[in-house]
C-alpha positions as CSV (number, residue, x, y, z in Angstrom):
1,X,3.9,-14.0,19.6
2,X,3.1,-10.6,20.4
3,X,5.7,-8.3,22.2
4,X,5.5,-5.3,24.5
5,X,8.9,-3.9,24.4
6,X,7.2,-0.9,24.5
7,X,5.2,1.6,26.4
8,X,1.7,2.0,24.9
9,X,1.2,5.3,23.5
10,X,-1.8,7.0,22.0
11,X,-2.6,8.5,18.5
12,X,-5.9,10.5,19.0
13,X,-7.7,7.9,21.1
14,X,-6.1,5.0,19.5
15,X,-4.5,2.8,21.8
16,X,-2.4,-0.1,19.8
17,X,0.1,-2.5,21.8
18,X,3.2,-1.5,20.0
19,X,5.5,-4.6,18.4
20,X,3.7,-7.0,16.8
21,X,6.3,-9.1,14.1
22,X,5.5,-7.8,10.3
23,X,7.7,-10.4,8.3
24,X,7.4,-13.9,7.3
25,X,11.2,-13.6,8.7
26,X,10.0,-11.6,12.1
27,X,7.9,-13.9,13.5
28,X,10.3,-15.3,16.5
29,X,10.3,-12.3,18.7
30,X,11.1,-12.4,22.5
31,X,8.0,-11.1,25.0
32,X,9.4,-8.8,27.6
33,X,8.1,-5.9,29.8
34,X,10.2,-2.6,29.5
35,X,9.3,1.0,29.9
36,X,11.1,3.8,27.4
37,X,13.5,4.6,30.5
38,X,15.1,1.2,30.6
39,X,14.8,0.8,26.9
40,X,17.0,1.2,23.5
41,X,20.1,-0.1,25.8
42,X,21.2,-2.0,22.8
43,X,21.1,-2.7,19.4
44,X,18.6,-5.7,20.3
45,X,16.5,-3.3,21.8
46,X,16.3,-1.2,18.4
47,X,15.7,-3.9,16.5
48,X,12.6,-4.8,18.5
49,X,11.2,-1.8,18.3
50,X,11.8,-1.8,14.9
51,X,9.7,-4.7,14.5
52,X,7.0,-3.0,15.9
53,X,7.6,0.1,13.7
54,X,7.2,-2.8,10.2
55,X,4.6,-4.2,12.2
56,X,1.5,-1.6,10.7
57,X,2.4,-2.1,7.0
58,X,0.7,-5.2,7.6
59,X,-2.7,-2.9,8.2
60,X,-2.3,-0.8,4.9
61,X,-4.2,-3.8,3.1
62,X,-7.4,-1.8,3.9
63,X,-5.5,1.2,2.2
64,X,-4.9,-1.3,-1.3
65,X,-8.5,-2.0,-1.1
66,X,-9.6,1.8,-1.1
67,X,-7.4,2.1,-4.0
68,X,-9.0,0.4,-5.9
69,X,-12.6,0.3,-5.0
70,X,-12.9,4.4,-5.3
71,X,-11.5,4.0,-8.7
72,X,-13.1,2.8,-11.6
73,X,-11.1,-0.6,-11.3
74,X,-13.7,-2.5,-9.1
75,X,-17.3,-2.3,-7.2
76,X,-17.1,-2.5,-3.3
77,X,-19.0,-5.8,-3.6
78,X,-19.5,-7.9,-0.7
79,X,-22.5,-9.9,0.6
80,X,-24.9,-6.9,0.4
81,X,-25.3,-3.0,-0.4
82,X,-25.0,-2.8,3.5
83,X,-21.9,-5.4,3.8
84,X,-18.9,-3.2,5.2
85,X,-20.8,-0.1,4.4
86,X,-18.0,2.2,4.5
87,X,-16.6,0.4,1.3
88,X,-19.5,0.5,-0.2
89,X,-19.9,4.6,0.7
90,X,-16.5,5.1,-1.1
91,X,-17.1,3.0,-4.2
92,X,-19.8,5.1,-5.1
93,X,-18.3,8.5,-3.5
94,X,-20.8,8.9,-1.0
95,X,-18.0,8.6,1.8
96,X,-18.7,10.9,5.0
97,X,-16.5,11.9,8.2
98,X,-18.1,9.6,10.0
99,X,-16.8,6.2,7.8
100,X,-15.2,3.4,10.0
101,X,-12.9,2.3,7.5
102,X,-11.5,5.6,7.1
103,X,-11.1,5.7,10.1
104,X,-9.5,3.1,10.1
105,X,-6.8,4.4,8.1
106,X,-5.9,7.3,10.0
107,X,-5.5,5.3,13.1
108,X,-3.4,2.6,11.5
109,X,-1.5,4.9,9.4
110,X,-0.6,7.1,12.7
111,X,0.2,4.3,14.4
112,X,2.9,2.9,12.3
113,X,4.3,7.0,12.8
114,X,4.3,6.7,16.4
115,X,5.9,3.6,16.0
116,X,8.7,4.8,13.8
117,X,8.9,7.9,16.0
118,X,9.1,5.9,19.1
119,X,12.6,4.7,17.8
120,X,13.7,8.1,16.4
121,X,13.3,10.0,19.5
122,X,15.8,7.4,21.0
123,X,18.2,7.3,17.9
124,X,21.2,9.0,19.9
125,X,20.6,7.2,23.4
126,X,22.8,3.9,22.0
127,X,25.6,3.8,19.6
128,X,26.2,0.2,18.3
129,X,28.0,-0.8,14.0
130,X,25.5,-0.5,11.6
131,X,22.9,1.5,13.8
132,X,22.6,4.3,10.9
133,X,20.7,1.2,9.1
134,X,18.9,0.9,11.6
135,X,17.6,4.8,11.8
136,X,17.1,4.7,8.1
137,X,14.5,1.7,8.2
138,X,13.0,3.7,10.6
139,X,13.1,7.0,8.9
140,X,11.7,5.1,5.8
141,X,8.7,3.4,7.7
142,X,7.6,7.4,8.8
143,X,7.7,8.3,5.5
144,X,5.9,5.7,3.9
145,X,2.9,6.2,6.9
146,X,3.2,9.6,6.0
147,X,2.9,9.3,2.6
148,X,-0.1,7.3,3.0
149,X,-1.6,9.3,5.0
150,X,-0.9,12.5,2.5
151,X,-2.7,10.8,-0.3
152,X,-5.6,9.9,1.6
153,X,-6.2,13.4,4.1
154,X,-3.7,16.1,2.3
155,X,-2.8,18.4,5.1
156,X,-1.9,16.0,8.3
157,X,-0.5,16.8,11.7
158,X,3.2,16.4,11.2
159,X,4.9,15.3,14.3
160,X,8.6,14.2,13.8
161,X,11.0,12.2,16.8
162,X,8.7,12.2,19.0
163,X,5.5,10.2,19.7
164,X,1.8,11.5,19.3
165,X,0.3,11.1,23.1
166,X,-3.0,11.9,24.2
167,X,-3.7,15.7,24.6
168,X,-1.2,16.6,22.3
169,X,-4.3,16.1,19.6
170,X,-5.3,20.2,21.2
171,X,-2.4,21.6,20.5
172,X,-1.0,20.2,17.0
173,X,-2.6,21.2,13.7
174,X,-2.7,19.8,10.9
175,X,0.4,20.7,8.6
176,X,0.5,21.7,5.0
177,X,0.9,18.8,3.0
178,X,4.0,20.4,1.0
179,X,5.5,20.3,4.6
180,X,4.5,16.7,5.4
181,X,6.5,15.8,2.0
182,X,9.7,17.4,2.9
183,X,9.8,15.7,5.3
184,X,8.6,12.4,3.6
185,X,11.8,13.6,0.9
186,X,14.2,14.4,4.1
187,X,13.5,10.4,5.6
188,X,13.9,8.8,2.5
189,X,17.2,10.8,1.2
190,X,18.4,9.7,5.0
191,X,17.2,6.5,4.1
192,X,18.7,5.7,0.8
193,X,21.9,6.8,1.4
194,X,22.1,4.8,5.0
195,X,20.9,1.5,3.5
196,X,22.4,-1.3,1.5
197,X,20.9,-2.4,-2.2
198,X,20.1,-5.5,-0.9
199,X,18.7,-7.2,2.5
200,X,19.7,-11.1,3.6
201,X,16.3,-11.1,5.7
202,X,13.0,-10.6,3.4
203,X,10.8,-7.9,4.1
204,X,13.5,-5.5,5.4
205,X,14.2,-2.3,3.6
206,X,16.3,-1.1,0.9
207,X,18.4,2.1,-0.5
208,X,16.4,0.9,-3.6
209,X,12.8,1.1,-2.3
210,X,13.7,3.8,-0.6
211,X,14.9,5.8,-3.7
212,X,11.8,4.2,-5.3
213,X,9.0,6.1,-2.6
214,X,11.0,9.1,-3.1
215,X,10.7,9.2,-6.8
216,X,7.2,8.5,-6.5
217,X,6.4,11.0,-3.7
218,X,7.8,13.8,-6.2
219,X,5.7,12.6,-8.6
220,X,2.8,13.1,-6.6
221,X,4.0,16.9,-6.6
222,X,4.8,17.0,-10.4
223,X,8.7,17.9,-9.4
224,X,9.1,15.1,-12.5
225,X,13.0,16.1,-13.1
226,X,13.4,15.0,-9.5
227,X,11.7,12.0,-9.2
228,X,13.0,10.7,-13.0
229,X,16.5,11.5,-11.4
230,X,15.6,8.8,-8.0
231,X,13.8,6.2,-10.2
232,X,17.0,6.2,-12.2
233,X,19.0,5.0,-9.4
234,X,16.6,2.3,-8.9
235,X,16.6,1.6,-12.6
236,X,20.3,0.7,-12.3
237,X,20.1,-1.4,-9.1
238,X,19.8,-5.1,-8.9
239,X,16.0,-5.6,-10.4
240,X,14.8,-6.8,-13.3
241,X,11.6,-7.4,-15.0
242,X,10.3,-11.1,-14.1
243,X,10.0,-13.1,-17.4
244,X,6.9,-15.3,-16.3
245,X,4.5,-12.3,-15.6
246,X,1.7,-15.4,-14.4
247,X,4.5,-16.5,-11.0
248,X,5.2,-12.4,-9.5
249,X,1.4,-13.3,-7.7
250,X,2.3,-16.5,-6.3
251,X,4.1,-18.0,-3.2
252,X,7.3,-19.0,-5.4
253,X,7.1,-15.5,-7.1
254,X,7.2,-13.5,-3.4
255,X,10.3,-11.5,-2.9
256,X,11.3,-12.1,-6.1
257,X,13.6,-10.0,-9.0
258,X,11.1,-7.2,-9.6
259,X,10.1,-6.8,-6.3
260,X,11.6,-3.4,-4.9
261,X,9.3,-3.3,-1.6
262,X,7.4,-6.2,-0.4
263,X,5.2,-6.0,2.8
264,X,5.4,-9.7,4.5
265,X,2.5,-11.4,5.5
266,X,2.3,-15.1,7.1
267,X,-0.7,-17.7,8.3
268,X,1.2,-19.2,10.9
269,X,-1.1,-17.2,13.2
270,X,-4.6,-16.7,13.8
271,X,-6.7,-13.5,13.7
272,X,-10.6,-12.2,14.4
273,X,-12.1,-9.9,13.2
274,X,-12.0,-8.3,17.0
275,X,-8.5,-6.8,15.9
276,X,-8.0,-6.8,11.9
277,X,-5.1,-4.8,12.3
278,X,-3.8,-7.2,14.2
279,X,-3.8,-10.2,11.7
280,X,-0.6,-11.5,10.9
281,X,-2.2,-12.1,6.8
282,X,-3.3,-10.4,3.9
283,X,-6.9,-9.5,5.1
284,X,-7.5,-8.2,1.5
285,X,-7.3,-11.7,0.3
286,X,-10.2,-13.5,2.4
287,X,-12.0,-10.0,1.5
288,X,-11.4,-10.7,-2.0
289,X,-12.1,-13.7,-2.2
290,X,-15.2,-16.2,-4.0
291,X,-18.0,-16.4,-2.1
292,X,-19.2,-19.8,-1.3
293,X,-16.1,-21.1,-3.5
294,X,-15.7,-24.8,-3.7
295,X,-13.5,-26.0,-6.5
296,X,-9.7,-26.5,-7.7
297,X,-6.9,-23.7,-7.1
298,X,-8.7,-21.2,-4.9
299,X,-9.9,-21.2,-1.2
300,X,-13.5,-18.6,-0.9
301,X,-14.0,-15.4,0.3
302,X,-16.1,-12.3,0.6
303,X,-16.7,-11.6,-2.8
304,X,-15.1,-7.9,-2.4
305,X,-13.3,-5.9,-4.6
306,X,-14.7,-7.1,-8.0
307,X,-13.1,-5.9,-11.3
308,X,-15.6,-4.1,-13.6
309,X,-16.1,-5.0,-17.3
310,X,-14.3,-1.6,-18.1
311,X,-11.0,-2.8,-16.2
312,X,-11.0,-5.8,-18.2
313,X,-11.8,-4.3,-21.3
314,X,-8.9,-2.3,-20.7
315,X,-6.7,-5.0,-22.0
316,X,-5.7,-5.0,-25.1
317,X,-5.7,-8.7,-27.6
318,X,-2.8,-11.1,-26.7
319,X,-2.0,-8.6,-23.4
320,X,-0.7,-12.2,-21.1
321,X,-1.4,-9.9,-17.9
322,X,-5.3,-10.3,-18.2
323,X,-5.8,-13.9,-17.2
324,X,-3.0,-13.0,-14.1
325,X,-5.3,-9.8,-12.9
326,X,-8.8,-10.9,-14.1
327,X,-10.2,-14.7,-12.7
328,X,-13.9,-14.9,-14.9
329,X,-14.9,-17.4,-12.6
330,X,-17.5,-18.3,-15.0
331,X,-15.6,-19.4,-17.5
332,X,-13.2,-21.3,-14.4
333,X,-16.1,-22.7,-12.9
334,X,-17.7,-24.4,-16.1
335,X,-14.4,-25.9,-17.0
336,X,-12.9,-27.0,-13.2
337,X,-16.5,-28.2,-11.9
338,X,-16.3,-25.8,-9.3
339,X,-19.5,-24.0,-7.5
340,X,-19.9,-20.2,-6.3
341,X,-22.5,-17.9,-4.7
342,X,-22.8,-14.3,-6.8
343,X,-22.7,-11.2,-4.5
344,X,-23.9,-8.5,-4.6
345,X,-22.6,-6.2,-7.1
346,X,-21.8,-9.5,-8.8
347,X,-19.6,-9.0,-12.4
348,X,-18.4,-12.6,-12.6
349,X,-14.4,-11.3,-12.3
350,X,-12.3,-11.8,-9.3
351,X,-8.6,-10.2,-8.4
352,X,-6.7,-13.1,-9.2
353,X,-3.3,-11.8,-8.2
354,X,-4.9,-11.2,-4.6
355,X,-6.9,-14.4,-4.1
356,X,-6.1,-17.4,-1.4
357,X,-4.8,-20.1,-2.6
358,X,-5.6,-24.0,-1.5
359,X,-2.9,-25.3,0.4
360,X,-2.1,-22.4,3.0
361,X,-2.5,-22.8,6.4
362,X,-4.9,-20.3,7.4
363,X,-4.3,-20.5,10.8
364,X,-7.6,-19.4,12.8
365,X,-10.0,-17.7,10.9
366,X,-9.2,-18.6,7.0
367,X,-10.1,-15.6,5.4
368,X,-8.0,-13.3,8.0
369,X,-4.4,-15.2,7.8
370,X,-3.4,-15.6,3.8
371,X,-0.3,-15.8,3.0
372,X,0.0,-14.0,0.1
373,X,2.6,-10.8,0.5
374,X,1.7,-7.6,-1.2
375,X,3.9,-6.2,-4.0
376,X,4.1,-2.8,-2.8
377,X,6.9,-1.4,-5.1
378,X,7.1,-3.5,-8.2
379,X,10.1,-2.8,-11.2
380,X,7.4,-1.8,-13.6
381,X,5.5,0.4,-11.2
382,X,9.0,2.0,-11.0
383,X,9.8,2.0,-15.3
384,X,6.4,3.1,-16.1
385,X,6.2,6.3,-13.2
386,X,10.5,7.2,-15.0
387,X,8.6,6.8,-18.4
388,X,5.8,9.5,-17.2
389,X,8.3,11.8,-15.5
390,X,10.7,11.5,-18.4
391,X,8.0,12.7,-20.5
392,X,6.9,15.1,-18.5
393,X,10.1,16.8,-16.8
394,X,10.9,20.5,-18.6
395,X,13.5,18.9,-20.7
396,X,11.3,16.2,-21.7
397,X,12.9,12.9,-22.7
398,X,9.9,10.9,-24.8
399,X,12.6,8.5,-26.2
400,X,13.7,7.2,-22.6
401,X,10.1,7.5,-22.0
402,X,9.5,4.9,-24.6
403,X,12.3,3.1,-23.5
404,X,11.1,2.3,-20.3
405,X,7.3,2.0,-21.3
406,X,7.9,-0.5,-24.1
407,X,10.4,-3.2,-21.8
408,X,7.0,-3.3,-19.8
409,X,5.0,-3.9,-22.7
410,X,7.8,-6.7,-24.1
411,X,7.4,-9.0,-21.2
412,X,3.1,-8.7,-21.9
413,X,3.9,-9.5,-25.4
414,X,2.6,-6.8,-26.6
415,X,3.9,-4.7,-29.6
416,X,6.0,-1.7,-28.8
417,X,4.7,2.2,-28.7
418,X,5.9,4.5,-31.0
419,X,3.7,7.8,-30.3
420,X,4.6,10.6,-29.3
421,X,3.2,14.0,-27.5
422,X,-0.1,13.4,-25.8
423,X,-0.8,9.9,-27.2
424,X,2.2,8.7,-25.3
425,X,1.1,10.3,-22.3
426,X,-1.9,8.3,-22.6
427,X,-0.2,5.5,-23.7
428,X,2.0,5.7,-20.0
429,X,-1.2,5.8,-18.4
430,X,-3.1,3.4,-20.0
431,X,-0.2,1.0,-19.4
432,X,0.0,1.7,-15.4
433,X,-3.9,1.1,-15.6
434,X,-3.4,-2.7,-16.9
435,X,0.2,-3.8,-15.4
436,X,-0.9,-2.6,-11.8
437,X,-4.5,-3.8,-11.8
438,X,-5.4,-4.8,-8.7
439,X,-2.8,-3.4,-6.2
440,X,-4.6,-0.4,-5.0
441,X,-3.1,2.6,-7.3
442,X,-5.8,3.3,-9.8
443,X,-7.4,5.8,-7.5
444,X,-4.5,8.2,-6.6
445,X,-3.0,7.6,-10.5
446,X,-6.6,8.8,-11.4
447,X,-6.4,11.9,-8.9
448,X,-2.8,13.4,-9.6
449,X,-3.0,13.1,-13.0
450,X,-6.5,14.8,-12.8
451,X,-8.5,12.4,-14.5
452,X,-10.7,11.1,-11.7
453,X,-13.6,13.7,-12.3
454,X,-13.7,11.8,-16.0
455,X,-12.8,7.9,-15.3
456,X,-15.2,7.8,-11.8
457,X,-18.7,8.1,-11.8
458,X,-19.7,10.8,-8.8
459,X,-16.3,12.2,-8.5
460,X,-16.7,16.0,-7.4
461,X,-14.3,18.0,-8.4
462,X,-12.5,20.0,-5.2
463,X,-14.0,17.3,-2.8
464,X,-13.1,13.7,-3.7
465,X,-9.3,14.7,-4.4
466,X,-9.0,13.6,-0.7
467,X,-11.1,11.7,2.3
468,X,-12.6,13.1,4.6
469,X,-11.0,13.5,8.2
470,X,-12.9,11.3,10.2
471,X,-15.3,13.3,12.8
472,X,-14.2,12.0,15.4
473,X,-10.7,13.0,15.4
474,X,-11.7,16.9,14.3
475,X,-14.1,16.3,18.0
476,X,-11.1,14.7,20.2
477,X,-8.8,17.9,18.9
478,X,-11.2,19.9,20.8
479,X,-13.2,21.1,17.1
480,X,-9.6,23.1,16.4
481,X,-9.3,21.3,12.6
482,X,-11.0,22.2,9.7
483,X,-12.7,19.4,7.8
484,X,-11.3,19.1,4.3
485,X,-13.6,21.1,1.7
486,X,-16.8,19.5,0.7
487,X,-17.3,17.3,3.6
């Protein structure tokens, strides 16, 4: 199923064959052998590269992991205190430039940029109807690699319409990170006001998820009167609030109501761990997994990624969204008959909303290929970060704040807030802590809020704001990068 529309290129030694289908929906794609000369002919030829350009969301499981593991959500986990080592480095903030999964990261993340670029630096070779919807999927995929690879690294080489190839590592530096968000602002504005509210084919972008990453990018910079202004226009779009909290996680909930941007994953083919970023499933989920598992409901796992007794304690009495985020598989396992191996790091909780289900098909290598997508933008990720920037713009709105906080709190059956000034600051926070357990935010909510140093035990202050870039990249650019402070 793979495709080579498109001539390799290279991100600092990382050599990815570009166009591999990201969709449940782009999974029938057409192999062919083309260089960039004879290429982006015709609107087909966009759209295939396209594909290629969605194709490295899929690879930003690793980055929903992180989230959550360097927080105070979960412990890395695993088989051992030597299983996936990196992990187990960044759960307790003992990460170094020289961390594979890190690594990782940055070359996934830069690929899915070249990818994006790859299209962009051909955007005025082929006119064809609709082809501004075309640029501004492509101008959204940029930003969103981009924006990942801000929150992880800070100050990034920016490169913009054209691709990264090897050498040009010696002479591009890294950029400010305030410049890598302009630019991150100047995609997404493109993007939102070139693409429809709605999509016929699953997975592929909005003018609502785009105006949903911008909101939350100028969050990240505390411009809050900016970013309440772009939630708003997502506020008023066509999503709601899904009634039955307990279905968003499952097959029948995917793509559903609340779902502003959802990256598509499928098991209708195989994967090894030769090529992770490769894998047409939700790695995270075979990662997450029960170890040994044998029972009812669930398929096993890795035993990665557990939730600590603080995360669940973070509920509060009657909150529905526990037993959706937390599985105590002690408790499941007495009453279903089912058996389990503890890991190491063993807590007895599991991430239910990212767990495998029975019944997929897992094609290859079971704990590779799940099905399950991953709820990247959700409608309450989007009420609670208007709530906080409400509160917090210069003419401060607590009442919309409220507003928005509480209709999150209604569908967990939960009484409304009614505090104001600091306690409903905390009150915001708290709530983004339980309704987004699990799906990798707790970290970077921790960090630009500037409560990690108090929530994460070994969190330095000046250091662990960002990762490390990894060592080898800082030696391929010829040593001209500075390593960010502390590392």
């Amino acid at each position: 199923m793979k495709m080579n529309t498109i001539k390799n290129r290279i991100v600092f030694a990382l050599a990815l064959c570009i166009g591999v289908a990201c969709s449940d929906d782009f999974v029938e794609v057409t192999s062919e052998n083309e260089s960039s000369d004879n290429y982006f002919n015709s609107e087909e030829d966009y759209q295939q590269a396209l594909i290629g350009a969605y194709d490295l969301l899929q690879a930003t499981y690793l980055n929903v992991m992180i989230g959550e593991i360097a927080s105070d959500n979960t412990l890395a986990g695993g088989e051992s205190a030597n299983d996936v080592i990196g992990l187990q480095q960044i759960d307790d903030m003992q990460h170094t430039p020289v961390n594979q999964q890190l690594r990782d990261v940055w070359n996934w993340m830069f690929a899915g940029v070249n990818r994006a670029n790859y299209i962009l630096q051909y955007q005025d070779k082929t006119d064809f109807p609709g082809k501004n919807e075309v640029i501004g999927q492509a101008r959204f995929l940029r930003a969103y690699y981009y924006f990942e690879l801000v929150k992880f690294f800070g100050d990034v080489p920016l490169v913009v319409d054209k691709p990264l190839e090897f050498g040009d590592q010696f002479s591009v530096e890294r950029t400010p990170k305030e410049e890598v968000y302009d630019q991150i602002e100047a995609d997404l504005i493109f993007a939102a006001e070139n693409l429809p509210a709605t999509q016929e084919q699953a997975g592929r972008i909005t003018s609502g998820a785009a105006n949903a990453l911008l909101g939350k990018a100028y969050l990240y910079q505390e411009q809050y009167a900016e970013a309440a202004t772009a939630l708003e226009k997502v506020i008023n779009g066509p999503y709601s609030l899904v009634e039955d909290y307990a279905s968003i996680f499952e097959q029948e909930g995917e793509n559903g109501p609340g779902s502003v941007f959802e990256i598509q994953y499928t098991d209708k083919e195989g994967a090894g761990f030769g090529c992770l970023q490769c894998s047409e499933g939700n790695v995270a989920v075979g990662f997450n997994g029960i170890r040994n598992y044998n029972g009812p409901v669930f398929d096993s796992g890795f035993s990665f990624n557990v939730p600590t007794q603080d995360a669940v304690d973070a509920f509060e009495n009657g909150d529905i969204r526990e037993d959706v985020a937390i599985l105590d598989i002690e408790s499941f396992a007495a009453q279903n008959g089912a058996t389990y191996v503890e890991g190491y790091e063993h807590t007895g909780y599991y991430n239910r909303k990212y767990l495998a289900r029975k019944g997929d098909l897992n094609t290859g290598d079971q704990n590779l290929t799940n099905p399950n997508n991953y709820r990247s933008i959700r409608f309450a990720d989007v009420l609670l970060m208007a709530a906080e920037a409400n509160y917090l713009k210069s003419n401060s709105d607590p009442e919309k704040a409220k507003m928005y906080l509480n209709r999150v709190r209604e569908r967990a059956e939960l009484n409304p807030v009614t505090e104001n000034g600091a306690d409903l600051l905390d009150a915001i926070y708290q709530e983004r802590r339980v309704e987004l357990l699990g799906e990798g935010h707790r970290f970077f909510d921790l960090v630009r809020t500037g409560r990690a140093v108090a929530e994460i035990e070994g969190f330095q202050t000046g250091k662990n704001e960002v990762f490390p870039i990894p060592q080898i990249e800082i030696e391929l650019a010829g040593n001209n990068w500075e390593q960010n402070p502390g590392y």
